[in-house]
C-alpha positions as CSV (number, residue, x, y, z in Angstrom):
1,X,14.1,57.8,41.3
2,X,17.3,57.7,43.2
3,X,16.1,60.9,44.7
4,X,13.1,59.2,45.6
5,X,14.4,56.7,47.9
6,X,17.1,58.8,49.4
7,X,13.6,60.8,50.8
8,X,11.9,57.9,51.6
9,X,14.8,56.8,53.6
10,X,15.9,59.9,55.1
11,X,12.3,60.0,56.4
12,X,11.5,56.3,57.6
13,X,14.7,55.0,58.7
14,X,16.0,58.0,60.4
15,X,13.0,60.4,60.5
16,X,14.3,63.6,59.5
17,X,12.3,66.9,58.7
18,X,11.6,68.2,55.2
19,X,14.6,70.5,55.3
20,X,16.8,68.2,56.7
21,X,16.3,66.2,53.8
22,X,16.3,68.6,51.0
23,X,19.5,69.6,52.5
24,X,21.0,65.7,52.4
25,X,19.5,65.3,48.7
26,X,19.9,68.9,47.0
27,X,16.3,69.3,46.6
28,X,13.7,72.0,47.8
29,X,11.6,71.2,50.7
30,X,8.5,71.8,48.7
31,X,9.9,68.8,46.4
32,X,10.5,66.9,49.8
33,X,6.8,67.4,50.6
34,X,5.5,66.6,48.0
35,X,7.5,63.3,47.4
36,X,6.3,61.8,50.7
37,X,2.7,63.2,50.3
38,X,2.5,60.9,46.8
39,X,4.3,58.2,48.7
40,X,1.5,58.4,51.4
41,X,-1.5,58.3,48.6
42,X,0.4,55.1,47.2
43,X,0.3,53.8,50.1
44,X,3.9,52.5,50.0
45,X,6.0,51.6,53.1
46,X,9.7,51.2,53.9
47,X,11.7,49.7,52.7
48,X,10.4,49.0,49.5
49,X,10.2,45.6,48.3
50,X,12.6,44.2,45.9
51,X,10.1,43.9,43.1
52,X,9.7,47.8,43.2
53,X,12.0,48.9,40.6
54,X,12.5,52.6,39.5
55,X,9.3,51.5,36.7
56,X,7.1,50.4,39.2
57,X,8.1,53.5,42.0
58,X,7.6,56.1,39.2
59,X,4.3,55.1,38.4
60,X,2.8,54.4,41.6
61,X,3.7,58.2,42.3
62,X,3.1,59.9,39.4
63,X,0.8,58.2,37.6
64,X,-2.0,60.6,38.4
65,X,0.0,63.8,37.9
66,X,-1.3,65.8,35.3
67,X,-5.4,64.4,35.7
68,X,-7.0,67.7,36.1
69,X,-10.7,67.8,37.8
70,X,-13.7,67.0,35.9
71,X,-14.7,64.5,33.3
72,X,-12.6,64.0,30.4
73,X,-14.7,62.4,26.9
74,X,-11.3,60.8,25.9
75,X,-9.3,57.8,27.0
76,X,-6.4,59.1,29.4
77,X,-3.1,57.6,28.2
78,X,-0.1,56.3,30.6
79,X,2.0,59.4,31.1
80,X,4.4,57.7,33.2
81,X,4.8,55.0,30.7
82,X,5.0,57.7,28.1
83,X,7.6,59.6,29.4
84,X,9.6,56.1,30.2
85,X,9.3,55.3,26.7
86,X,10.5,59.0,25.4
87,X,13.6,57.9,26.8
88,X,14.5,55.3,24.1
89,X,16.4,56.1,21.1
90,X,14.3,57.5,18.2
91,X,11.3,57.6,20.6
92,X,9.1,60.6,19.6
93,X,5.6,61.8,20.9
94,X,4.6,61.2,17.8
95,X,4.7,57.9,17.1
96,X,3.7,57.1,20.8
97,X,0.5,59.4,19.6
98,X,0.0,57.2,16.5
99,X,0.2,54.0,18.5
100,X,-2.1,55.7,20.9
101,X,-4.8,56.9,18.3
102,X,-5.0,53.6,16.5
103,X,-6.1,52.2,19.7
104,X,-8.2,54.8,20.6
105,X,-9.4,56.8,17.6
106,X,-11.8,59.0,20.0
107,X,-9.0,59.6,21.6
108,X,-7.0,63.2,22.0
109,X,-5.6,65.1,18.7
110,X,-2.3,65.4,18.8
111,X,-1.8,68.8,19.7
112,X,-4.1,68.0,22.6
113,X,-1.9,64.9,23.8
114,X,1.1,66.4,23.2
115,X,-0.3,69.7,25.8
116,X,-1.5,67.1,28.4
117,X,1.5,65.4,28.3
118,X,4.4,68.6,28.8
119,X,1.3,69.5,31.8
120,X,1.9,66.3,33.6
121,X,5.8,66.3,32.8
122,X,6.0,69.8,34.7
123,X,5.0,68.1,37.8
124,X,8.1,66.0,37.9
125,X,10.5,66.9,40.5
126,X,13.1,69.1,38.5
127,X,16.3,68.1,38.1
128,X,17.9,71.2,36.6
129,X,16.9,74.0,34.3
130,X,18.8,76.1,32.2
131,X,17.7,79.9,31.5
132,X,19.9,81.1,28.0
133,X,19.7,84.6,26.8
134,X,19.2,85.6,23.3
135,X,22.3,85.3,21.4
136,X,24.2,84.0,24.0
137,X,25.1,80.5,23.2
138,X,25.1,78.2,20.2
139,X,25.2,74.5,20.1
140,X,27.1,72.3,17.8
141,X,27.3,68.7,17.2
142,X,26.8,65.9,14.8
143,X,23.8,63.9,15.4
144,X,24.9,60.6,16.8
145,X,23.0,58.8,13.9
146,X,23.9,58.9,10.0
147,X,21.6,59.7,7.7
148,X,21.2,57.7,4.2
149,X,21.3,59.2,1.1
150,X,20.8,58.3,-2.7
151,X,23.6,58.8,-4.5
152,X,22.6,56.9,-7.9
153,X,18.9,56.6,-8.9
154,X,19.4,53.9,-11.5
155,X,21.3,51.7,-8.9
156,X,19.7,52.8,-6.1
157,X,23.4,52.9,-4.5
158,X,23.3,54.8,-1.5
159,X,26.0,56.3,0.7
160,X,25.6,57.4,4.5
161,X,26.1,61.2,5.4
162,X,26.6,63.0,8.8
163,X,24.0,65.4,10.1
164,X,25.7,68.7,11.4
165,X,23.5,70.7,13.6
166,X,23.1,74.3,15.7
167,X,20.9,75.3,17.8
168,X,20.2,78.8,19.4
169,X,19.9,78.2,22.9
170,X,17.3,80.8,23.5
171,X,14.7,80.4,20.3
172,X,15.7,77.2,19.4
173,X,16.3,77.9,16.2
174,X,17.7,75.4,14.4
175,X,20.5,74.3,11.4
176,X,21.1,71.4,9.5
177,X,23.2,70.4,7.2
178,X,24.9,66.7,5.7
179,X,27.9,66.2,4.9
180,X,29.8,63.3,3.7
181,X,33.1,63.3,6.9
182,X,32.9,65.0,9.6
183,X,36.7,66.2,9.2
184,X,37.5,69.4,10.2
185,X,37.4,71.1,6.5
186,X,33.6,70.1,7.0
187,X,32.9,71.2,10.4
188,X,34.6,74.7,10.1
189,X,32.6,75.0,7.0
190,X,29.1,74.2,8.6
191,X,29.7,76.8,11.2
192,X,30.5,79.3,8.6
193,X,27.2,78.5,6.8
194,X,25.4,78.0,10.1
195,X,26.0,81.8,11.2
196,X,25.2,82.9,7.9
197,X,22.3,81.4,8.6
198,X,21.5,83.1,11.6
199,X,22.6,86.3,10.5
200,X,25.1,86.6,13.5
201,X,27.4,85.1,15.5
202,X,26.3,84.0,19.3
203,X,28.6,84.9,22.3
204,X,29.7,81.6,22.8
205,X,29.7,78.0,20.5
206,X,29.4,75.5,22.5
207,X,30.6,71.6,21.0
208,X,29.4,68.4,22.9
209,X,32.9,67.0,23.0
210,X,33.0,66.9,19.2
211,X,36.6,64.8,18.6
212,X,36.7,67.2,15.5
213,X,36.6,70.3,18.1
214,X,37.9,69.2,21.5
215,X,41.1,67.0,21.4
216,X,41.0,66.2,24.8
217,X,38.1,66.7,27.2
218,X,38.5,68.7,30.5
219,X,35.8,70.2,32.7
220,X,38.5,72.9,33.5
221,X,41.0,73.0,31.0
222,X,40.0,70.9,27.6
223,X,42.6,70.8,24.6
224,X,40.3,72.7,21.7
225,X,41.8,72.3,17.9
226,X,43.5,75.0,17.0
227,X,42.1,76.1,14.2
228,X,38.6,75.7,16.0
229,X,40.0,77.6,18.6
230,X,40.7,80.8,16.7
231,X,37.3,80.7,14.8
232,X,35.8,80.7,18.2
C-alpha cells in the first residue's frame, strides 16, 4: 500500500504521467493505470484522510478484484480481508474456508474457494516474482516453530523437536524431517537424507540465514561454516 500512495501522490500533488510515475516508484505503467483507475471507481481523493489506513485503502481498491460477470449461487467471501488475514502466523486457507463454510454452508467447496481466491490474488499489483529452473536451487531451513512430540505414552511426557525442511524451487517438492537440536551434526545429516530423497543434488542450496549454516550474514560476502561450506 506504500506503493499506492506514492501513485496517488505523484499524480494529485504533482500531476505526473503514468510513466513518470512507474519510473519514481519501480512499477510498470500498466500497474500505474490501473492503480488510479481503481482509485477513481472508489471514488477516493487526495490526500487521504487519516482514518484511511493501509486496511481500509486495500479494500476500497481491491475489494471487487477477482468478481467475474454473471450471477454467482454462492455467497462471495472478503478476499481482501482474506488475503489480510493469510498474513498472520499459522493462517491457512483452510481454516479461513472452514470458518467461511460454517457460516455459509451453501457456500463454495474448498477447491472452488481456494481457485477464486489465487484468481483475485493475481490481480494484485506484483511485487516480485521468481522463475527457478529444475534442479537449480534447494531451500533449507528449520521451520521457525517446534513441533511437540510424545516421548512416553504412559506419562504422556512430551519433548519439543525441530522441523528441518527442503524445498525444490521449481516442483516444490518437499522434505521434512524432526530432529531433537538443530546442531550442526543434525543439520549436515538432514541434507544428506534430503538429497537422498530427491535422488540428486540441486545446483545450488540455499539456507535462510540458518546460524547453524551462516556464521555471519553478508549480502556480498557472508561467513558460511566450514564444514557446510565444503558439503556445498
Amino acid at each position: 500500500m506504500r506503493r499506492v500512495r506514492e501513485i496517488l501522490r505523484y499524480r494529485f500533488e504533482q500531476g505526473l504521467g503514468h510513466k513518470s510515475i512507474a519510473v519514481r516508484v519501480g512499477a510498470a505503467p500498466s500497474t500505474v493505470r490501473e492503480t488510479l483507475r481503481r482509485a477513481a471507481i472508489a471514488e477516493l481523493s487526495w490526500p487521504l484522510g487519516d482514518d484511511v489506513s493501509d486496511a481500509v485503502l486495500e479494500a476500497a481498491l481491491y475489494k471487487a478484484a477477482g468478481t467475474k460477470t454473471g450471477h454467482r449461487r454462492s455467497p462471495e467471501p472478503d478476499w481482501a480481508l482474506v488475503h489480510r488475514e493469510l498474513k498472520r502466523k499459522h493462517m491457512t486457507l483452510q481454516i479461513l474456508w472452514d470458518e467461511y463454510i460454517s457460516r455459509y454452508p451453501e457456500g463454495y467447496r474448498y477447491s472452488r474457494f481456494c481457485d477464486l481466491y489465487r484468481g483475485w490474488a493475481m490481480k494484485l499489483p506484483v511485487t516480485m516474482r521468481q522463475d527457478h529452473a529444475a534442479g537449480d536451487k534447494l531451500f533449507v531451513d528449520y521451520a521457525g516453530d517446534t513441533v511437540t512430540v510424545v516421548v512416553d505414552r504412559l506419562s504422556g511426557k512430551t519433548r519439543q523437536a525441530h522441523l528441518f525442511v527442503a524445498v525444490l524451487g521449481a516442483s516444490s517438492l518437499s522434505y521434512a524431517q524432526a530432529r531433537w537440536s538443530e546442531t550442526l551434526p543434525d543439520w549436515i545429516e538432514c541434507h544428506i537424507l534430503a538429497l537422498e530423497y530427491f535422488g540428486g543434488a540441486p545446483a545450488l542450496l540455499v539456507p535462510d540465514n540458518a546460524k547453524v549454516a551462516i556464521i555471519k550474514a553478508c549480502h556480498f560476502d557472508p561467513q558460511v561454516n566450514r564444514t557446510y561450506c565444503g558439503m556445498a
